[in-house]
N, C-alpha and C positions, 0 to 999 in steps of 0.2 A: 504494500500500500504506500503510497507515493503521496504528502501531504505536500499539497501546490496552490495557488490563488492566494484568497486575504488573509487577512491576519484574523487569529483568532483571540476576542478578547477572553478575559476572565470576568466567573460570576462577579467580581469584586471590582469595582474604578475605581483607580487612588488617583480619584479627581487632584490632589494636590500635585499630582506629575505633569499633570496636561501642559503648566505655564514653559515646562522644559523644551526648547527649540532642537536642540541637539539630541536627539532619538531615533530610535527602531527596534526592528527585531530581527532574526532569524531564525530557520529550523533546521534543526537536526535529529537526522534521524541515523539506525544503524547504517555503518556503511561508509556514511559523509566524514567528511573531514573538518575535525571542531575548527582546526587553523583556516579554513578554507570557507566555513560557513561565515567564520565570525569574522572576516575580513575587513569588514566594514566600519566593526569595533572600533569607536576612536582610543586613542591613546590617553586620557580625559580621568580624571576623577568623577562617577557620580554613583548610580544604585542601577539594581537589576533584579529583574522575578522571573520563574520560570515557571512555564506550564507545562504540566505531565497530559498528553494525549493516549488514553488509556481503554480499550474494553466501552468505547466508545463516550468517553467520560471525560471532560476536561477541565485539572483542578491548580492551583498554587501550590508547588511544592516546594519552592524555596524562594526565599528573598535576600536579598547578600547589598555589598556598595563593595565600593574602590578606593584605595584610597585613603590614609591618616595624614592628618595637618599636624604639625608641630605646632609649639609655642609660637614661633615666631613667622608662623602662618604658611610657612611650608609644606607640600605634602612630601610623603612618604608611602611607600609600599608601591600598590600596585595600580596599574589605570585598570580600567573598565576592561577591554581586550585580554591584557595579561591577568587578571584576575578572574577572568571566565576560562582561560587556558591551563591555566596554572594552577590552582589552590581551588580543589574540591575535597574535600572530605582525606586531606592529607595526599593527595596522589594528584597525578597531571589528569586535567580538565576530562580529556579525550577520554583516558581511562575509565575515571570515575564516571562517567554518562553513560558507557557501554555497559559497565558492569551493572550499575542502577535499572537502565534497558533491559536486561534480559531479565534481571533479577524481580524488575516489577512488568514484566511483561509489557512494557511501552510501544507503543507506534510511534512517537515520537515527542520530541520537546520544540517548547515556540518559546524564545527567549526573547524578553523584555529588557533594554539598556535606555536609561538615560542619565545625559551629561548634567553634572548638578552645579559647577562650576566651573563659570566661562565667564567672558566679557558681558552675559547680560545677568546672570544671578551667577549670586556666591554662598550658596548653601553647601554646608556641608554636608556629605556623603551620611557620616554617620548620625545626625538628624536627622535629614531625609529617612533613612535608611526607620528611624525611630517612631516615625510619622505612619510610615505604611506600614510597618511592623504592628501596630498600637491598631491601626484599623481593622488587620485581618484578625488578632487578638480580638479585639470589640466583635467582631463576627463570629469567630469559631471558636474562642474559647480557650484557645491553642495556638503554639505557632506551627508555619508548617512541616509537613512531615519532615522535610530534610534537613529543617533549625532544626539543631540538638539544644540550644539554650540562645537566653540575649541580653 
């Protein structure tokens, strides 16, 4: 099964993202190449949610950011792109999605990024990040499945 056309929202708007100019998504599925879908990925500080396509079901299963500021308003760590690549659940991006994939039986994931600081806002990642976290919490009571804590 080959997911192609629009993008798929989730039950949940985190109407607070909408002001963010700098955004998108992509999909991946088994097969694709995480460097290759997410190419588009800016190099940027901001937040990101991922949709589990499943058994015909489409939920949030994680939400993450990019990105620490220092004191002295520096960031640190990783942008948006290298932090979807990079840092999943202790292993490279690629890995962790496949193994997630077979393991929860997925058709595929639709990744949600946006830049949270650029020349028109300077929000930080882990506010934002706290903002849509707080929401999906207000809804389901829970974070999701693949937040282990926050």
């Amino acid at each position: 099964m080959r997911l192609i056309g629009q993008a798929i929202k989730p039950d949940i708007m985190f109407d607070e993202l909408n002001k963010y100019q700098i955004n998108g998504h992509f999909f991946f599925q088994k097969g694709d190449s995480l460097a290759h879908q997410s190419k588009n990925v800016p190099n940027l500080p901001g937040v990101y949610y991922i949709l589990r396509l499943a058994r015909g079901k489409i939920d949030i299963v994680f939400i993450g950011k990019s990105g620490a500021v220092l004191q002295n308003g520096d960031f640190i760590d990783q942008s948006l792109r290298n932090c979807i690549n990079n840092n999943q659940g202790g292993m490279k991006g690629q890995q962790y999605f496949e193994q997630k994939m077979e393991q929860e039986d997925i058709d595929g994931l639709d990744i949600y990024w946006f830049v949270t600081f650029d020349d028109h806002h300077q929000h930080l990642p882990g506010f934002v990040e706290g903002q849509i976290m707080q929401r999906y919490f207000d809804v389901n009571g829970c974070l999701p499945p693949w937040n282990k804590e926050f």
